[in-house]
C-alpha positions as CSV (number, residue, x, y, z in Angstrom):
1,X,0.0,0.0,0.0
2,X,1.2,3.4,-0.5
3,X,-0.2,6.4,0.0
4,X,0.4,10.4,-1.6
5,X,-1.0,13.7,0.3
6,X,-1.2,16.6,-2.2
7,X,-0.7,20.1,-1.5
8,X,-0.9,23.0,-4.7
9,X,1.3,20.5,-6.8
10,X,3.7,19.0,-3.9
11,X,2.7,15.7,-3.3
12,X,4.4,13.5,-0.2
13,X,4.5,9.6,-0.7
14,X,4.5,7.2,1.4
15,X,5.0,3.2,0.9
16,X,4.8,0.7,3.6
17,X,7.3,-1.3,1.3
18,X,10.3,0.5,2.3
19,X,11.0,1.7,6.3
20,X,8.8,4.7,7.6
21,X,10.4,7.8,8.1
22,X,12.5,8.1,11.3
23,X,11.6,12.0,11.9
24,X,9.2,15.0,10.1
25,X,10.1,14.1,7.0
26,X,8.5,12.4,4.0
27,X,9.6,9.4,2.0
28,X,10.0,10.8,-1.1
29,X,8.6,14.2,-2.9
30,X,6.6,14.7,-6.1
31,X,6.9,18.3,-7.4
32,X,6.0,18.2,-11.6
33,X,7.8,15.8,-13.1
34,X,10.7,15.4,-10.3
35,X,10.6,13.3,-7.8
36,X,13.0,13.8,-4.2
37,X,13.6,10.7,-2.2
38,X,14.9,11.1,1.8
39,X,18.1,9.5,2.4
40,X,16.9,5.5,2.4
41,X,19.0,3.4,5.1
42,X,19.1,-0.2,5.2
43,X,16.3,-1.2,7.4
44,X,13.8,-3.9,7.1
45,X,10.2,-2.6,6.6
46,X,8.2,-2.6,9.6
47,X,11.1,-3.2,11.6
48,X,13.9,-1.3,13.0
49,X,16.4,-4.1,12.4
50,X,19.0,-3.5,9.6
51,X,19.4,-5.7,7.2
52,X,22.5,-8.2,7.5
53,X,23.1,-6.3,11.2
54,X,26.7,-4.0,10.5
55,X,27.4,-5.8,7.5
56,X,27.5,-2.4,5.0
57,X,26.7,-4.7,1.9
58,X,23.6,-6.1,3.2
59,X,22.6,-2.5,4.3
60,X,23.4,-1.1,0.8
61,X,21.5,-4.0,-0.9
62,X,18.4,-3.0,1.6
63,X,18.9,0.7,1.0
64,X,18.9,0.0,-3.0
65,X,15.6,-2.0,-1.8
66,X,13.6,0.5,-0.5
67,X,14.9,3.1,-2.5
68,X,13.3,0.7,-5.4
69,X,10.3,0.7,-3.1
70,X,10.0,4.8,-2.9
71,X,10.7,5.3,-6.9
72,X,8.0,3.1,-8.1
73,X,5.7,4.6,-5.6
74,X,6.1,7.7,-6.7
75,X,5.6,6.8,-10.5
76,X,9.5,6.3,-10.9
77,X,12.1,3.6,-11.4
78,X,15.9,3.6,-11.2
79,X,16.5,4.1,-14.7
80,X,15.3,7.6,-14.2
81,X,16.9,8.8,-11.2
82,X,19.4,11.7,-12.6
83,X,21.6,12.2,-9.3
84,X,22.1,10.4,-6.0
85,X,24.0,11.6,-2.8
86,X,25.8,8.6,-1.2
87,X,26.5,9.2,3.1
88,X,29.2,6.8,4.2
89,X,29.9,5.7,8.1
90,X,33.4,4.8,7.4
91,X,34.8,5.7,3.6
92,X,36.9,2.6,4.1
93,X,33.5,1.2,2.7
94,X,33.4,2.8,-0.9
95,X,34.5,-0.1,-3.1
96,X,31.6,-2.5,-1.2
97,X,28.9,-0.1,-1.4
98,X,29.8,0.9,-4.9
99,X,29.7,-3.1,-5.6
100,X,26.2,-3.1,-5.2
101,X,24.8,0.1,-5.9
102,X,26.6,-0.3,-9.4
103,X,23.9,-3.7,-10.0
104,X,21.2,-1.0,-9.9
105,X,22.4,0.9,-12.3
106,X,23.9,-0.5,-14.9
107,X,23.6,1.8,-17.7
108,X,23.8,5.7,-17.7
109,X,24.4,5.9,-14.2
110,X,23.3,9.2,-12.4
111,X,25.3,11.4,-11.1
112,X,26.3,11.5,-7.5
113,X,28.3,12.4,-4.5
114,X,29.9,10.6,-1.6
115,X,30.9,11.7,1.9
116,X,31.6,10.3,4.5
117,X,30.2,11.4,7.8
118,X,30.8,11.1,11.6
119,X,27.3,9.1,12.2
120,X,23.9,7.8,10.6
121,X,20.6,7.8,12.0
122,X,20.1,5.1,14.1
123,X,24.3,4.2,13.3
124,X,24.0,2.9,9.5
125,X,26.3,2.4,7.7
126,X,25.5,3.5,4.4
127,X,22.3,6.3,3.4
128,X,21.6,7.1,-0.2
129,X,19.1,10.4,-1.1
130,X,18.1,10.2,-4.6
131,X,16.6,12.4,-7.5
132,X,14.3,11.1,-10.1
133,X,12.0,12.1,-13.1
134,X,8.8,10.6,-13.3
């Protein structure tokens, strides 16, 4: 199930396929044809358990996941998204996550940044925001 609240043309969605949002914030953003996903992290849905525990490859592979989750509810898909901001616990972690976040875009990749950062919410390892065209 997902859900979208419109406001003028804003709309917020919400899917219960990826995690809920931790804080005042919404899933993902629908303004035109753009879409703005929240920084996805690589919790279960409906839980608060990350995927794989500490292991930053099974949290990336969850995070890739949901963020799936998030762009088809919005009317998007991963071949559309045009930029991607990758948060890292521990840069020590780049080649893994870029391992599997490569799978998901295998052509035409978007563009994207990476930082690394002193923590996470809820200590991930590994938080992707993304920007899409629906």
């Amino acid at each position: 199930m997902h859900t979208v609240v419109a406001a003028a043309d804003k709309e917020c969605i919400s899917t219960d396929k990826a995690p809920g949002a931790v804080g005042p914030y919404s899933q993902a953003v629908k303004t035109g044809n753009m879409l703005f996903l929240s920084g996805q992290i690589g919790l279960i849905p409906g839980t608060k358990d990350f995927a794989g525990g500490d292991d930053v490859e099974a949290q990336t592979q969850q995070v890739m996941q949901n963020m799936g989750a998030t762009l088809t509810a919005g009317g998007s898909s991963f071949d559309k998204v045009i930029k991607t901001t990758v948060l890292l616990a521990d840069m020590e972690d780049f080649q893994k996550v870029n391992a599997v976040y490569g799978k998901f875009f295998p052509e035409n990749p978007p563009a994207r940044a990476c930082f690394a950062v002193k923590t996470l919410p809820l200590n991930a390892r590994v938080e992707i925001e993304a920007v899409a065209v629906v």
